[in-house]
DOROMI-794779 format. One record per residue (C-alpha): x, y negated, z; residue in one letter; residue number from 1. Coordinates in steps of 0.2 Angstrom, whole numbers, plus 5000, padded with zeros to 4 digits. Layout:
residues N
<rec <X,Y,Z>,A,NUM>
...
//
This chain:
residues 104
<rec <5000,5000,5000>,X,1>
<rec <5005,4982,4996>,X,2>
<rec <5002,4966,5004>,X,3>
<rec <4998,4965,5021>,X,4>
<rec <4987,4959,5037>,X,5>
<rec <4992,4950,5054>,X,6>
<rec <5004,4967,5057>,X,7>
<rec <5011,4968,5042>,X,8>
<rec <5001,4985,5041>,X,9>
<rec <4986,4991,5035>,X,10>
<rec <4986,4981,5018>,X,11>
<rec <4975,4967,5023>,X,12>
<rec <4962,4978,5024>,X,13>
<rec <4949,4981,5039>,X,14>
<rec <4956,4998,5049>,X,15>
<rec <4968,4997,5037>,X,16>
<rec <4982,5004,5046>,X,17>
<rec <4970,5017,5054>,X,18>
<rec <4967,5022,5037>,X,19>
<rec <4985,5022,5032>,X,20>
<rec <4988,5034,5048>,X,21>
<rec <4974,5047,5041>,X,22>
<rec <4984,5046,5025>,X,23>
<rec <4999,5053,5028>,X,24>
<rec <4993,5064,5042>,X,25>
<rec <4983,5072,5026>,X,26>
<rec <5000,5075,5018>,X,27>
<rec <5010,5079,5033>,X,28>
<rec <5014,5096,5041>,X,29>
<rec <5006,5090,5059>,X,30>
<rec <4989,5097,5065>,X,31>
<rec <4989,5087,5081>,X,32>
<rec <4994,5070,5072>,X,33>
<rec <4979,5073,5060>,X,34>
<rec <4968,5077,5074>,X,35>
<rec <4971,5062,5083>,X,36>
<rec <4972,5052,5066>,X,37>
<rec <4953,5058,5064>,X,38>
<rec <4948,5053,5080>,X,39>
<rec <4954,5038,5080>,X,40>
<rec <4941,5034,5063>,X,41>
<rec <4928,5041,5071>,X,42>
<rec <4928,5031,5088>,X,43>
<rec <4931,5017,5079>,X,44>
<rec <4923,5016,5064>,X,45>
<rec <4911,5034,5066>,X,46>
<rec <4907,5048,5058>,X,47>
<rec <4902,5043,5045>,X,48>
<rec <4918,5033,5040>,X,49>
<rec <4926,5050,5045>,X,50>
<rec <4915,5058,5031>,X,51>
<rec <4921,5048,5018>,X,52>
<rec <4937,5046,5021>,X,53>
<rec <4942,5064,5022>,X,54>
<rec <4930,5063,5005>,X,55>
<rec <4943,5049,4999>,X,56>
<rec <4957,5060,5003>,X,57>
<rec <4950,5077,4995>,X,58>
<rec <4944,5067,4976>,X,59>
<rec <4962,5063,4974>,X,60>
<rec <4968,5081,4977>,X,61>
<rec <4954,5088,4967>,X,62>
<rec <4958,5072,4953>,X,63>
<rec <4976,5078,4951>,X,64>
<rec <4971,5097,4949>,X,65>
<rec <4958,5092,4935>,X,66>
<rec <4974,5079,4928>,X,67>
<rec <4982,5096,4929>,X,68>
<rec <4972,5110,4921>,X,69>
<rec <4968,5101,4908>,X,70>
<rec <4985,5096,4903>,X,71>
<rec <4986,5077,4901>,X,72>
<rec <5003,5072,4903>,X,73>
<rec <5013,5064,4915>,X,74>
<rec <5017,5046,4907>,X,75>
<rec <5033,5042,4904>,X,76>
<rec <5038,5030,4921>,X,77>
<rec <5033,5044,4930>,X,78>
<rec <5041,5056,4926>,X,79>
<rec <5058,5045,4927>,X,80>
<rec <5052,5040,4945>,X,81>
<rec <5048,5058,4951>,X,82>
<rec <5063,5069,4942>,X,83>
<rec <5072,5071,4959>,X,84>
<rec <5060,5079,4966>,X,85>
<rec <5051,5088,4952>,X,86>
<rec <5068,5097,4951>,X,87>
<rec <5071,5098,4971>,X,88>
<rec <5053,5108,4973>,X,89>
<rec <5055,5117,4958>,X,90>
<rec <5040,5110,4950>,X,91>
<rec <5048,5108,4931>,X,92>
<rec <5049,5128,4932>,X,93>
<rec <5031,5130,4932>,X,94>
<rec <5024,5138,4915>,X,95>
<rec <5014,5123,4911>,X,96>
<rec <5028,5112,4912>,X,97>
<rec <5038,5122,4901>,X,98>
<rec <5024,5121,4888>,X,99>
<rec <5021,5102,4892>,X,100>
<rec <5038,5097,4891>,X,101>
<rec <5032,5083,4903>,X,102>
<rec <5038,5087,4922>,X,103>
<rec <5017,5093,4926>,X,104>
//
């Protein structure tokens, strides 16, 4: 996230920060910093919030797997940004980006 509000977090954004938390405790390896990330939306915001965050969160997993099987191609800046990794994780080995050619 860019910009910023009065803490420098959150992106200017209302909750922003708490949001930010649930974020990466969506992509981190921590059941009890999620747990606690969760909570924190839905004592302060509620369950509903709760709801459509985790929603947020699942769209952009499920976007990527559709991005995925149905082969559009990683562009170009992309792929430049993300060769470290790719080649770290061993994600250019998978058969579809052998076929691909483009680091997917």
């Amino acid at each position: 996230m860019t910009g910023g509000d009065a803490s420098g977090a959150g992106g200017g954004i209302a909750n922003g920060a708490m949001l930010l938390r649930f974020a990466t405790a969506v992509l981190a390896d921590d059941a009890g910093e999620l747990a606690a990330a969760r909570a924190a939306i839905a004592n302060t915001m509620g369950g509903a919030a709760l709801t459509d965050t985790a929603a947020v969160a699942a769209l952009f997993d499920a976007i990527d797997r559709v991005a995925d099987a149905t082969g559009i191609p990683l562009e170009e800046h992309k792929a430049a940004a993300t060769a470290d990794f790719r080649s770290t994780i061993g994600i250019d080995d998978f058969a579809a980006a052998a076929e691909k050619g483009s680091g997917r």
